[in-house]
mmCIF file as Biopython writes it, N, C-alpha, C and O atoms, coordinates in Angstrom:
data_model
#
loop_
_atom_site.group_PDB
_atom_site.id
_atom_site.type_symbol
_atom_site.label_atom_id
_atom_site.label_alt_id
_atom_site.label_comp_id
_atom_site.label_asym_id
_atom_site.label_entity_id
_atom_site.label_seq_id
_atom_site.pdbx_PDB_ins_code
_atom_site.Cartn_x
_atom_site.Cartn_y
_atom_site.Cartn_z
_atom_site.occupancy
_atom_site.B_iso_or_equiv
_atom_site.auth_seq_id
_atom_site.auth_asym_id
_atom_site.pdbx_PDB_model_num
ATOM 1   N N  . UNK A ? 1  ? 79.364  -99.430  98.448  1.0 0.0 1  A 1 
ATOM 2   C CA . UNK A ? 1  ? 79.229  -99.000  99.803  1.0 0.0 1  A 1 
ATOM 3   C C  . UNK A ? 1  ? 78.027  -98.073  99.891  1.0 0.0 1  A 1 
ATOM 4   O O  . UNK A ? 1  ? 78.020  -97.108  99.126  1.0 0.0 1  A 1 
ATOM 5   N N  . UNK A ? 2  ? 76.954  -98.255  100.774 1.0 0.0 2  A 1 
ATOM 6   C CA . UNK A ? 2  ? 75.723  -97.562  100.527 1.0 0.0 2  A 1 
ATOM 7   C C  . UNK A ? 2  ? 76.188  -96.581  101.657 1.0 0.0 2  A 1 
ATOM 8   O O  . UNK A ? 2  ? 76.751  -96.742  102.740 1.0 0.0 2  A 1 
ATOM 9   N N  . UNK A ? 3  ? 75.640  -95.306  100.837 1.0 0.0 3  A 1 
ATOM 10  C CA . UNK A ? 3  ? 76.070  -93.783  101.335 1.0 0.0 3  A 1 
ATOM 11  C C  . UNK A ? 3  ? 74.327  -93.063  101.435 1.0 0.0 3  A 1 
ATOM 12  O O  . UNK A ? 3  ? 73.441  -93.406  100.651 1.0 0.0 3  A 1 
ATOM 13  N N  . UNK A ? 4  ? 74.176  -92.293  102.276 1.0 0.0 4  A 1 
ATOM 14  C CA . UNK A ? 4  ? 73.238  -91.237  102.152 1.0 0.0 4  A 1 
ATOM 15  C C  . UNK A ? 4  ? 73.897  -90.383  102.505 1.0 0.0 4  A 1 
ATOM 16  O O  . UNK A ? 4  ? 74.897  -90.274  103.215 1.0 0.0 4  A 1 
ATOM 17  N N  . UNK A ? 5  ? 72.829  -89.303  101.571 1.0 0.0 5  A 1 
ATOM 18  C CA . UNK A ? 5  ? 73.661  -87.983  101.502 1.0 0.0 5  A 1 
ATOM 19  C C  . UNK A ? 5  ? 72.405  -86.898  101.032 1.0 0.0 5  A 1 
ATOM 20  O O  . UNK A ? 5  ? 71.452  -87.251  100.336 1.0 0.0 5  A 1 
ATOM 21  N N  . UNK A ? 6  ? 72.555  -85.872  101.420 1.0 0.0 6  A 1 
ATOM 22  C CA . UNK A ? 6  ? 71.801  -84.990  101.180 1.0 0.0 6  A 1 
ATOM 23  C C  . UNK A ? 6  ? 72.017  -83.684  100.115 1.0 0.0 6  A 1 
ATOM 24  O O  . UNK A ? 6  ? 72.494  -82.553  100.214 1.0 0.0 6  A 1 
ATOM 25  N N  . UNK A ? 7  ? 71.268  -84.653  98.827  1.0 0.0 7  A 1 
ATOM 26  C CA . UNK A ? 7  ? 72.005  -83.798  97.927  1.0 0.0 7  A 1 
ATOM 27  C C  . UNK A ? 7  ? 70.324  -82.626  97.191  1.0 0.0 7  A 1 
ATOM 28  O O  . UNK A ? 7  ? 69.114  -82.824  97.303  1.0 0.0 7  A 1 
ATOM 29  N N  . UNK A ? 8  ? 70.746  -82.026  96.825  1.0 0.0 8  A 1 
ATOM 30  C CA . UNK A ? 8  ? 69.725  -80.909  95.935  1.0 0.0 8  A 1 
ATOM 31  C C  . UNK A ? 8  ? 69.108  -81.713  95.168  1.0 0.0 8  A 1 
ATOM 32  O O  . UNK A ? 8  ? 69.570  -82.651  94.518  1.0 0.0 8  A 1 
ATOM 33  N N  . UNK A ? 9  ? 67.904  -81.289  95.256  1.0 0.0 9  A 1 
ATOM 34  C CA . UNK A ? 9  ? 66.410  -82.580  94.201  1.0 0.0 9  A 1 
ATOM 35  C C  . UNK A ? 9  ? 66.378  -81.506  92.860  1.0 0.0 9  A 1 
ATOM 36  O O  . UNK A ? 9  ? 65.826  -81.913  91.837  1.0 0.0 9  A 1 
ATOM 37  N N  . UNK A ? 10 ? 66.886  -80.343  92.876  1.0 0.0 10 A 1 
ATOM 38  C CA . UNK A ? 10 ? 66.764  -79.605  91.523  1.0 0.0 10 A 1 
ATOM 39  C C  . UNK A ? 10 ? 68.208  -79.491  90.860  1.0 0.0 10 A 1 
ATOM 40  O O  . UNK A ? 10 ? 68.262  -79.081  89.701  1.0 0.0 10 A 1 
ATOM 41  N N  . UNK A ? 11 ? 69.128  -79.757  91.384  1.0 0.0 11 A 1 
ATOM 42  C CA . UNK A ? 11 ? 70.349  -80.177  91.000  1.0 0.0 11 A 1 
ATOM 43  C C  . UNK A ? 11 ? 70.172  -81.420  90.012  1.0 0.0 11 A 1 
ATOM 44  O O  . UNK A ? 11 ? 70.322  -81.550  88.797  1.0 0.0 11 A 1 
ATOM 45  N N  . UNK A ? 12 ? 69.628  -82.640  91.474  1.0 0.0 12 A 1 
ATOM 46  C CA . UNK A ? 12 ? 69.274  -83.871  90.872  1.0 0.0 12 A 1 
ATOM 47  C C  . UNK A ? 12 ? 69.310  -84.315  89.448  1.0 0.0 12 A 1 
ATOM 48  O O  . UNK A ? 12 ? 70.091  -84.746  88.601  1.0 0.0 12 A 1 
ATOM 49  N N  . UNK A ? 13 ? 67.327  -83.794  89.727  1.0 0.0 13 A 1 
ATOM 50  C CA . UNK A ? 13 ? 66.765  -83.521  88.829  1.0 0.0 13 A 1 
ATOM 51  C C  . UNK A ? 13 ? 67.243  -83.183  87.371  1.0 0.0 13 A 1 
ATOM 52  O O  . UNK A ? 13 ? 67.177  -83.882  86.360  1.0 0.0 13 A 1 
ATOM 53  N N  . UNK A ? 14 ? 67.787  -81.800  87.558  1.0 0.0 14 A 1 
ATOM 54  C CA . UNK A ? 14 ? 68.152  -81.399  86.121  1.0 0.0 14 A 1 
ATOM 55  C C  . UNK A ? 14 ? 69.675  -82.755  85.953  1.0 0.0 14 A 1 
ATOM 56  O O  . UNK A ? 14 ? 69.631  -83.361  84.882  1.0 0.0 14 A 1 
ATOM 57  N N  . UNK A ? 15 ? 70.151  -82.919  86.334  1.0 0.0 15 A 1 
ATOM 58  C CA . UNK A ? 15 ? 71.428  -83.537  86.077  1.0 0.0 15 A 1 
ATOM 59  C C  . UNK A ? 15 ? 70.711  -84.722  85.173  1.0 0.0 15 A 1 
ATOM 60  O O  . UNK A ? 15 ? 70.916  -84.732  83.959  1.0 0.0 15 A 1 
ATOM 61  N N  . UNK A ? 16 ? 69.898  -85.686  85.765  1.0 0.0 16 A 1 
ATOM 62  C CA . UNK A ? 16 ? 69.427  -86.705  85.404  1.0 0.0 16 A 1 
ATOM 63  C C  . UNK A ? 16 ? 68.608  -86.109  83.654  1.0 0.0 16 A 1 
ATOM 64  O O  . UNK A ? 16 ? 68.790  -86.729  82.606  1.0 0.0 16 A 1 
ATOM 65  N N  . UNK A ? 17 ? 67.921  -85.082  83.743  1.0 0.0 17 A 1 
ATOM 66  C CA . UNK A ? 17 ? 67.239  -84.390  82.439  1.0 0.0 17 A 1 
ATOM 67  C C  . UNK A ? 17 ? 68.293  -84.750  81.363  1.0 0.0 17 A 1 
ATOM 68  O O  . UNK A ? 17 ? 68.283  -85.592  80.465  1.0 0.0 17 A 1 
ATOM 69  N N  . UNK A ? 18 ? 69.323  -83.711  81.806  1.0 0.0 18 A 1 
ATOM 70  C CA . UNK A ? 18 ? 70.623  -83.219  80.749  1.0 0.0 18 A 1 
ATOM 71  C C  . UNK A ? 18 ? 71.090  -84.533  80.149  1.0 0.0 18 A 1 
ATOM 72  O O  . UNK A ? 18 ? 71.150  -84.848  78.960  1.0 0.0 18 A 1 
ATOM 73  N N  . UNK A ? 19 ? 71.485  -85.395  81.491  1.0 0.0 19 A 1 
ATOM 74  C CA . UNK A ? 19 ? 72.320  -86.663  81.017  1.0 0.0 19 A 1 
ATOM 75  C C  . UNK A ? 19 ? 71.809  -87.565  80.677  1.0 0.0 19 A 1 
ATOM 76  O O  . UNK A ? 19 ? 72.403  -88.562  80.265  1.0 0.0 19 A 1 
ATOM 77  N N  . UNK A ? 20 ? 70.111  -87.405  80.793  1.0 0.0 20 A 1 
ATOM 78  C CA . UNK A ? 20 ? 69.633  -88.435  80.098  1.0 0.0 20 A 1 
ATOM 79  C C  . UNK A ? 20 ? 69.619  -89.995  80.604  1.0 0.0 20 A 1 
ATOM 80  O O  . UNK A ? 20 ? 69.255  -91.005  80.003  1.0 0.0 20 A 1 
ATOM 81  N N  . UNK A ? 21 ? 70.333  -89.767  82.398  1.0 0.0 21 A 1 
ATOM 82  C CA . UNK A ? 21 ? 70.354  -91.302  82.696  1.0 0.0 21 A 1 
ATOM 83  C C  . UNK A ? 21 ? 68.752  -91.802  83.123  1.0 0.0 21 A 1 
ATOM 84  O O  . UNK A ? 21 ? 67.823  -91.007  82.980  1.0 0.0 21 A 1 
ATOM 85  N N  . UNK A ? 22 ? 68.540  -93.069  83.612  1.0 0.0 22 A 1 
ATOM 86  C CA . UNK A ? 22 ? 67.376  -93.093  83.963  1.0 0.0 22 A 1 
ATOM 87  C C  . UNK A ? 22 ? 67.280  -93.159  85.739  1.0 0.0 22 A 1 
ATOM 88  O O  . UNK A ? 22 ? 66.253  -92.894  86.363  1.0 0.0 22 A 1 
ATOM 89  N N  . UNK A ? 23 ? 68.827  -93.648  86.477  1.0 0.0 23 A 1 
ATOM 90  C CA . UNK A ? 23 ? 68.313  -93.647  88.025  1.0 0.0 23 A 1 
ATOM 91  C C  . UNK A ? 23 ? 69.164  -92.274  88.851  1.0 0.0 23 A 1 
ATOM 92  O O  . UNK A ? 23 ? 69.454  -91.339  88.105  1.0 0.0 23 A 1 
ATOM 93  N N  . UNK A ? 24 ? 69.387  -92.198  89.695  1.0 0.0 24 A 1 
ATOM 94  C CA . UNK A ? 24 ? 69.815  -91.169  90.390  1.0 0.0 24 A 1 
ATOM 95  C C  . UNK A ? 24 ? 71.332  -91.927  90.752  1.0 0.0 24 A 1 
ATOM 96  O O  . UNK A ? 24 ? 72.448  -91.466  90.991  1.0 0.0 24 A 1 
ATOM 97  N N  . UNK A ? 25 ? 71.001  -92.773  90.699  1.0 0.0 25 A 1 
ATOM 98  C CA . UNK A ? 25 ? 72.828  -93.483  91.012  1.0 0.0 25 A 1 
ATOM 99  C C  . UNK A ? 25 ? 74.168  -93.110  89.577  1.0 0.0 25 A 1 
ATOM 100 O O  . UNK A ? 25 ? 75.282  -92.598  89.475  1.0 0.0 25 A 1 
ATOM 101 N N  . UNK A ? 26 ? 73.065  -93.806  88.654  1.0 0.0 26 A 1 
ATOM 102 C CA . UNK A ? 26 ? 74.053  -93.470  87.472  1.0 0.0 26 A 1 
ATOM 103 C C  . UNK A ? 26 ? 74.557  -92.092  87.296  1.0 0.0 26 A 1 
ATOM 104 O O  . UNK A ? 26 ? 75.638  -91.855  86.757  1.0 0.0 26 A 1 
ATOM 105 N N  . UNK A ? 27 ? 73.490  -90.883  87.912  1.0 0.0 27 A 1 
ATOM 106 C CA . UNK A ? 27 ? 73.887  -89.840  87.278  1.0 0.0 27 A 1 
ATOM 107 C C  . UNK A ? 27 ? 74.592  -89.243  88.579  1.0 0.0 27 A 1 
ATOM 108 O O  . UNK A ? 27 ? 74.909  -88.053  88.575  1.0 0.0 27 A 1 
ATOM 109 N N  . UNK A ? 28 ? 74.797  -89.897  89.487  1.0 0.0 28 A 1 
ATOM 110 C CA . UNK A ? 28 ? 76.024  -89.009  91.226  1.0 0.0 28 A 1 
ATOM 111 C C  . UNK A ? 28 ? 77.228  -89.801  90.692  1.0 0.0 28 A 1 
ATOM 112 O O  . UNK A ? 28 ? 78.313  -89.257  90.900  1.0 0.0 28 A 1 
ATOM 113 N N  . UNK A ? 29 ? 77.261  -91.313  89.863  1.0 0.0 29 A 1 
ATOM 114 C CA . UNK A ? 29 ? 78.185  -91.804  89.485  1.0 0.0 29 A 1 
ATOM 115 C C  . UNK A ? 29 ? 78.916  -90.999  88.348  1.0 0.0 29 A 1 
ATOM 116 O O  . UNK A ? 29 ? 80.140  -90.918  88.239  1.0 0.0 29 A 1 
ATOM 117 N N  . UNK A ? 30 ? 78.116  -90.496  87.632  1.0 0.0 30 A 1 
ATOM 118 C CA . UNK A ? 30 ? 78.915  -90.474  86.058  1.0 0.0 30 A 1 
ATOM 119 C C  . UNK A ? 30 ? 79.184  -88.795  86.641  1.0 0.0 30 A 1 
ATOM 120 O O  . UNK A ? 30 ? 80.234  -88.297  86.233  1.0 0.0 30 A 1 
ATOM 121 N N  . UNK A ? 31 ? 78.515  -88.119  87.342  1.0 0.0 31 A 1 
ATOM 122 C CA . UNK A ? 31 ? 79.618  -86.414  87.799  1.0 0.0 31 A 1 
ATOM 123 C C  . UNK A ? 31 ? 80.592  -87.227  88.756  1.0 0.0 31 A 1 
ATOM 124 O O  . UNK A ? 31 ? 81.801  -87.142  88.542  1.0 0.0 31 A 1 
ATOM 125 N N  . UNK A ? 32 ? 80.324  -87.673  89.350  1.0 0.0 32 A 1 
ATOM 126 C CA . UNK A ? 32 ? 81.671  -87.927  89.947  1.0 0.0 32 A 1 
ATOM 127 C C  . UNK A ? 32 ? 83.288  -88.186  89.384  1.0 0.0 32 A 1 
ATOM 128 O O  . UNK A ? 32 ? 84.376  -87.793  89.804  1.0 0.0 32 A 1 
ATOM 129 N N  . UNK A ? 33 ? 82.813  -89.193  88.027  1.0 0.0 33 A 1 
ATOM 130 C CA . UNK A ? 33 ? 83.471  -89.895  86.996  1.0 0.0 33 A 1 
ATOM 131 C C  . UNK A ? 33 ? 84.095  -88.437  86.143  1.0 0.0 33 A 1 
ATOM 132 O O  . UNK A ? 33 ? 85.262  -88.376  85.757  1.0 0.0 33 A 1 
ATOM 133 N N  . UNK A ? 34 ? 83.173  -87.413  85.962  1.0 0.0 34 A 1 
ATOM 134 C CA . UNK A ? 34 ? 83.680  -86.247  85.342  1.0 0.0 34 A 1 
ATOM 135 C C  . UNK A ? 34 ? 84.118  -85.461  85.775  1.0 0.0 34 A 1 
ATOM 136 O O  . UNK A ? 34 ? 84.833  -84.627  85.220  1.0 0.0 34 A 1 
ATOM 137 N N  . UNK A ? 35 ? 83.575  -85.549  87.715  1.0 0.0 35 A 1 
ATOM 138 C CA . UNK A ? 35 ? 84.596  -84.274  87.999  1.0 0.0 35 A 1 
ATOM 139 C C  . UNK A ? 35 ? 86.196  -84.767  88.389  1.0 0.0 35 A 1 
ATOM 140 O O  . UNK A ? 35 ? 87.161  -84.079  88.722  1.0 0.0 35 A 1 
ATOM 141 N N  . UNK A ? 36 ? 86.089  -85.972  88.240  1.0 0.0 36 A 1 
ATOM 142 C CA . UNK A ? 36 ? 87.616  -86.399  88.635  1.0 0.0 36 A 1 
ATOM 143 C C  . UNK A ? 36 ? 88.583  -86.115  87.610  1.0 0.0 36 A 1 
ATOM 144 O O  . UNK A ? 36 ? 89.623  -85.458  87.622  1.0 0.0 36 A 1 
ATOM 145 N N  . UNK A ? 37 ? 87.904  -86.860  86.598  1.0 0.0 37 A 1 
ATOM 146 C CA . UNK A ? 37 ? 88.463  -86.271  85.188  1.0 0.0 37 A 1 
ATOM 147 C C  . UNK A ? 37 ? 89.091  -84.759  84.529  1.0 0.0 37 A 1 
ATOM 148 O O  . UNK A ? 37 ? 90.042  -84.466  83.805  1.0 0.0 37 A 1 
ATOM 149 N N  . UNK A ? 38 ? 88.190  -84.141  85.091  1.0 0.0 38 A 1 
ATOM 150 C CA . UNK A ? 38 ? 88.300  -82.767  85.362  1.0 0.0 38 A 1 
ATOM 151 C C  . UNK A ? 38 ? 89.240  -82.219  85.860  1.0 0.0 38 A 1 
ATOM 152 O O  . UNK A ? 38 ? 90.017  -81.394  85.379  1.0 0.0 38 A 1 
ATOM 153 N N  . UNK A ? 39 ? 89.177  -82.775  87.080  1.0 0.0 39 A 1 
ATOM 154 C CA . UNK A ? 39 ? 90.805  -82.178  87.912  1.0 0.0 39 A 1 
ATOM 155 C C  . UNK A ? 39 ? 91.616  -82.960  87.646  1.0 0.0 39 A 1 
ATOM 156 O O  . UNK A ? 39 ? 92.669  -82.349  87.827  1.0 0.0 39 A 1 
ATOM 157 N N  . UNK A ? 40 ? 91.835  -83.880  87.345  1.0 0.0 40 A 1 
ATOM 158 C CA . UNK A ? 40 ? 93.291  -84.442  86.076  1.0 0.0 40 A 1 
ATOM 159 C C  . UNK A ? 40 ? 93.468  -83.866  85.261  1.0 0.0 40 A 1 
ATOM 160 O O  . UNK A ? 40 ? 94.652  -83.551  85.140  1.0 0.0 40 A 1 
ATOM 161 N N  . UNK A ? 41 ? 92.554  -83.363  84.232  1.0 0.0 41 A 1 
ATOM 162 C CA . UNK A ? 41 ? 93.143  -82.528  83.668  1.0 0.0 41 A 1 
ATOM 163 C C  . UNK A ? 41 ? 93.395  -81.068  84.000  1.0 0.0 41 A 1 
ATOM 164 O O  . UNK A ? 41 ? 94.211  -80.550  83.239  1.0 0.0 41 A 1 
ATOM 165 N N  . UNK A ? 42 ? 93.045  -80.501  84.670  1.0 0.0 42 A 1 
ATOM 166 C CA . UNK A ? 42 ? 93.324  -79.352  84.991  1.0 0.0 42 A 1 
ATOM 167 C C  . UNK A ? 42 ? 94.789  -79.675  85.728  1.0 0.0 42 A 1 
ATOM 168 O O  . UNK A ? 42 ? 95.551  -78.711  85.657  1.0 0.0 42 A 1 
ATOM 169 N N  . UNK A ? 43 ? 95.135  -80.412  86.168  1.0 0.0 43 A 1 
ATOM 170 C CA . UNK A ? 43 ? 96.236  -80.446  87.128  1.0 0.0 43 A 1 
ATOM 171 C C  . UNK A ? 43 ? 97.096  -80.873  86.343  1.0 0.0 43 A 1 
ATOM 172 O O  . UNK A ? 43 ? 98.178  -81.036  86.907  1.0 0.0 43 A 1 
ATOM 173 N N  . UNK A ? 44 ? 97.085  -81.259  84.725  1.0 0.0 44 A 1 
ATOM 174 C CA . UNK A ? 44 ? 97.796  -81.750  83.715  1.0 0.0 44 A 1 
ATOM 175 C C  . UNK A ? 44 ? 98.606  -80.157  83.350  1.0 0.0 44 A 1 
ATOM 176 O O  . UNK A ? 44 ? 99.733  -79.712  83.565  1.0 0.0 44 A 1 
ATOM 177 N N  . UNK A ? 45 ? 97.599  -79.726  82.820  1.0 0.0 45 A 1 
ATOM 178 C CA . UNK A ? 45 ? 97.617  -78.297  82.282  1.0 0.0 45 A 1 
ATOM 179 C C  . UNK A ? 45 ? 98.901  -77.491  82.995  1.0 0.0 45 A 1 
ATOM 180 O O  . UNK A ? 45 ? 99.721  -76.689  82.547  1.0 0.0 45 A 1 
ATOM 181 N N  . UNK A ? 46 ? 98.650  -78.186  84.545  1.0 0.0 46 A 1 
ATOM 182 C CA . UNK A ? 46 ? 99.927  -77.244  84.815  1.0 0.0 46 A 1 
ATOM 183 C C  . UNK A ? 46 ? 101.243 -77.424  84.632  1.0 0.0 46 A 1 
ATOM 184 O O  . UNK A ? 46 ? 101.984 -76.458  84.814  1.0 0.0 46 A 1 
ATOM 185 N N  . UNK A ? 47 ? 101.798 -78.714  84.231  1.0 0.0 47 A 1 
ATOM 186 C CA . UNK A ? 47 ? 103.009 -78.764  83.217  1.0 0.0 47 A 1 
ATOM 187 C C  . UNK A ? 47 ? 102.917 -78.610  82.556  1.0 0.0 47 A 1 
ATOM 188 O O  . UNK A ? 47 ? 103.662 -79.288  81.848  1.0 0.0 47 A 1 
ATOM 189 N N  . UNK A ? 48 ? 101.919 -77.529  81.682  1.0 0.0 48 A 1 
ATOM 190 C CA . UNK A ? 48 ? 102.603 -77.511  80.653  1.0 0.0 48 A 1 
ATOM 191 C C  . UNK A ? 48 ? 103.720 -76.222  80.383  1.0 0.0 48 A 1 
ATOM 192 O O  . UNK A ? 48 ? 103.429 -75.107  80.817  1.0 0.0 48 A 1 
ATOM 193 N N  . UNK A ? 49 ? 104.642 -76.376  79.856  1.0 0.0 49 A 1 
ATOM 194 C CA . UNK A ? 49 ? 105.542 -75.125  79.869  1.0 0.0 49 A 1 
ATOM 195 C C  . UNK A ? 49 ? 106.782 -75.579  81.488  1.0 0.0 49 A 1 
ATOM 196 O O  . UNK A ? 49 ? 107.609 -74.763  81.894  1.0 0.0 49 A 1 
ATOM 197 N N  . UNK A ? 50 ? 106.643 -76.612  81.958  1.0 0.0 50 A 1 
ATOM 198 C CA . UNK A ? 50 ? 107.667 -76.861  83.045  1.0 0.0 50 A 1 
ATOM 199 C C  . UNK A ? 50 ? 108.513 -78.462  81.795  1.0 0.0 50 A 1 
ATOM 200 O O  . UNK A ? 50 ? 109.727 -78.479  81.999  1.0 0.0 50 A 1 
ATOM 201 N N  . UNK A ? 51 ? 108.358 -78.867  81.412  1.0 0.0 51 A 1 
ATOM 202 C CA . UNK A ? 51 ? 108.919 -80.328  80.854  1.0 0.0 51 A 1 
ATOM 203 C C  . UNK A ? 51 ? 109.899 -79.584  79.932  1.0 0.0 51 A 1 
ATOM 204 O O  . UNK A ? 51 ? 109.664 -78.753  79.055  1.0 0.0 51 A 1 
ATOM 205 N N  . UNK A ? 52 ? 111.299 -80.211  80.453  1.0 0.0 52 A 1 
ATOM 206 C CA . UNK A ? 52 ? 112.269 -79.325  79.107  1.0 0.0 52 A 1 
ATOM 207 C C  . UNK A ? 52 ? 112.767 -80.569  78.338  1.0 0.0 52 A 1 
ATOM 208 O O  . UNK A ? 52 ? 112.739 -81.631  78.960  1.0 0.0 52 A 1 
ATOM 209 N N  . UNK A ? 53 ? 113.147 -80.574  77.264  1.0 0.0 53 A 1 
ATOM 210 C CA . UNK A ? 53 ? 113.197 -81.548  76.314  1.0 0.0 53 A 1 
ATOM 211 C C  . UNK A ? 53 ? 114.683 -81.141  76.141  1.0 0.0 53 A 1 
ATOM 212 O O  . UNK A ? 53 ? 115.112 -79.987  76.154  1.0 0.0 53 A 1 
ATOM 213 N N  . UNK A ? 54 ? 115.468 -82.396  75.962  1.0 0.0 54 A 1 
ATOM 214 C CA . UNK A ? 54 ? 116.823 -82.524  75.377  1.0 0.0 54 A 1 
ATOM 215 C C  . UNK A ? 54 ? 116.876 -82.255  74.001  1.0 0.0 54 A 1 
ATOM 216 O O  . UNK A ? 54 ? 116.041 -82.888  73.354  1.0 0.0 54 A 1 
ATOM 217 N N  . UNK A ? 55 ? 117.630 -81.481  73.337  1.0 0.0 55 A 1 
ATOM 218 C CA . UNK A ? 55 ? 117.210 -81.105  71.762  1.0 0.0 55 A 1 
ATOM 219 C C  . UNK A ? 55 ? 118.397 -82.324  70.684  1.0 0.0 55 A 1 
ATOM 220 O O  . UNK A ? 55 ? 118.465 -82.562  69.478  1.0 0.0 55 A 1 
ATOM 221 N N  . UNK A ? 56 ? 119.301 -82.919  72.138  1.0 0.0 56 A 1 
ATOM 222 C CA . UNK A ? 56 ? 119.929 -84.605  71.404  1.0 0.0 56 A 1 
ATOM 223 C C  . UNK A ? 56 ? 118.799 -85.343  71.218  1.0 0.0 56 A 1 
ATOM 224 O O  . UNK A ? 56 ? 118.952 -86.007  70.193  1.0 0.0 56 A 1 
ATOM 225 N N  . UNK A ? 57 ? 117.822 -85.529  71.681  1.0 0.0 57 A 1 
ATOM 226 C CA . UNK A ? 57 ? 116.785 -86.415  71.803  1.0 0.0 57 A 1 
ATOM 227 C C  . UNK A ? 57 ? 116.559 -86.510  70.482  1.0 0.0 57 A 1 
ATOM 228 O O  . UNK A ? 57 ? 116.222 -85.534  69.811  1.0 0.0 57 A 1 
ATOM 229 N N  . UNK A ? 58 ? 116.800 -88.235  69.777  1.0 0.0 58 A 1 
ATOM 230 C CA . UNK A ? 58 ? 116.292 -88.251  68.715  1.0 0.0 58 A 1 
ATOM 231 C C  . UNK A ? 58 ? 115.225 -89.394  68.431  1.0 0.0 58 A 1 
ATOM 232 O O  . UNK A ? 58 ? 115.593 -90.519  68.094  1.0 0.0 58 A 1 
ATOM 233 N N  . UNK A ? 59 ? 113.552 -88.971  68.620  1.0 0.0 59 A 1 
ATOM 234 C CA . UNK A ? 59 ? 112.130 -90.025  69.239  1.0 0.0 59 A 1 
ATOM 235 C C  . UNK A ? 59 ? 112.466 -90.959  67.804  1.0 0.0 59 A 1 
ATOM 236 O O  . UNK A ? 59 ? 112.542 -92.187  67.776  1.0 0.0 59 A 1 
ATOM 237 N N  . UNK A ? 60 ? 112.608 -90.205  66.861  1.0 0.0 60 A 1 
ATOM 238 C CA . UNK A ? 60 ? 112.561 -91.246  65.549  1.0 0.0 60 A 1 
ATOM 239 C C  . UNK A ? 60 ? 113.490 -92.227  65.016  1.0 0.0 60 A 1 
ATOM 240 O O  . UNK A ? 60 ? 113.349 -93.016  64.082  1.0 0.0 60 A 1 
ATOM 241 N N  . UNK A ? 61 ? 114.761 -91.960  66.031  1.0 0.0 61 A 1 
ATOM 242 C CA . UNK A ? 61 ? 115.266 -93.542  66.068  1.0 0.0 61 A 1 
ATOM 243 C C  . UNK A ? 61 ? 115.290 -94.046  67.395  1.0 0.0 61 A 1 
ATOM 244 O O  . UNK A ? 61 ? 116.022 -95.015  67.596  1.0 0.0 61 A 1 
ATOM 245 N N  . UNK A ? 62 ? 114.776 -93.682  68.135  1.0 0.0 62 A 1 
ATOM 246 C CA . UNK A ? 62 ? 114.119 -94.672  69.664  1.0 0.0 62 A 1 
ATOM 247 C C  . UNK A ? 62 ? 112.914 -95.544  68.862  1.0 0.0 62 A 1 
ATOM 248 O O  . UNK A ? 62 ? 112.405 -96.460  69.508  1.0 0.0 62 A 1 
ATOM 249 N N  . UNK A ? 63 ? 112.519 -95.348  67.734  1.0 0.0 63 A 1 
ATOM 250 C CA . UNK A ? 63 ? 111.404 -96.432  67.515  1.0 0.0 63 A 1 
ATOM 251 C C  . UNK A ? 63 ? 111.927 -97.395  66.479  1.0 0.0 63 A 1 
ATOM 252 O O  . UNK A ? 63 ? 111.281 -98.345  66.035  1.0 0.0 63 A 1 
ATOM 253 N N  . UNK A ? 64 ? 113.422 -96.994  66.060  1.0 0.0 64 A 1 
ATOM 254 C CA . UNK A ? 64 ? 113.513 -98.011  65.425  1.0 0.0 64 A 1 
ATOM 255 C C  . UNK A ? 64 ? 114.447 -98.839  65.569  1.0 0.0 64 A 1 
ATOM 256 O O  . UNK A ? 64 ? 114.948 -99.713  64.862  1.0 0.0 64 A 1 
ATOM 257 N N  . UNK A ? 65 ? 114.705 -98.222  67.157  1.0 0.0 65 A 1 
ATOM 258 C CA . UNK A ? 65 ? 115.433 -99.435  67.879  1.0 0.0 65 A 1 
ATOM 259 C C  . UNK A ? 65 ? 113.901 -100.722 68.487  1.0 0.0 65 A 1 
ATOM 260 O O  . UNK A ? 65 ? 114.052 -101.663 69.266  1.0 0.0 65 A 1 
ATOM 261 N N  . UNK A ? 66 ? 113.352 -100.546 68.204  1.0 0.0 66 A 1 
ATOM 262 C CA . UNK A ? 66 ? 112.248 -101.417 68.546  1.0 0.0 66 A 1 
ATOM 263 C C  . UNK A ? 66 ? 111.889 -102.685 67.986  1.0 0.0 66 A 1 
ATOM 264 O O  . UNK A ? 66 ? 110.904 -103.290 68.409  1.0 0.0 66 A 1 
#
């Protein structure tokens, strides 16, 4: 879907330097690709310490019912 957008040419710029891509697409694609990533994990992070585990739970013969 072709978008214009008015983004920073020294932002750009350096982004494309760092990452080493060669067009300006690859490199709005691949932050995009990382900042999503990003907030998955950050939004992971916040279970941690909420998941309570059954201490019957036994994982090592759930696999050998398999």
């Amino acid at each position: 879907m072709p978008t214009n957008l008015a983004i920073d040419d020294q932002l750009l710029e350096q982004a494309l330097e760092v990452g080493g891509f060669k067009t300006k697409r690859e490199t709005v694609n691949e932050a995009l690709r990382e900042f999503i990533q990003r907030r998955k994990r950050v939004e992971l992070t916040r279970l941690f310490g909420q998941v309570e585990y059954s201490p019957e739970y036994d994982y090592k013969k759930e696999r050998r019912t398999r």
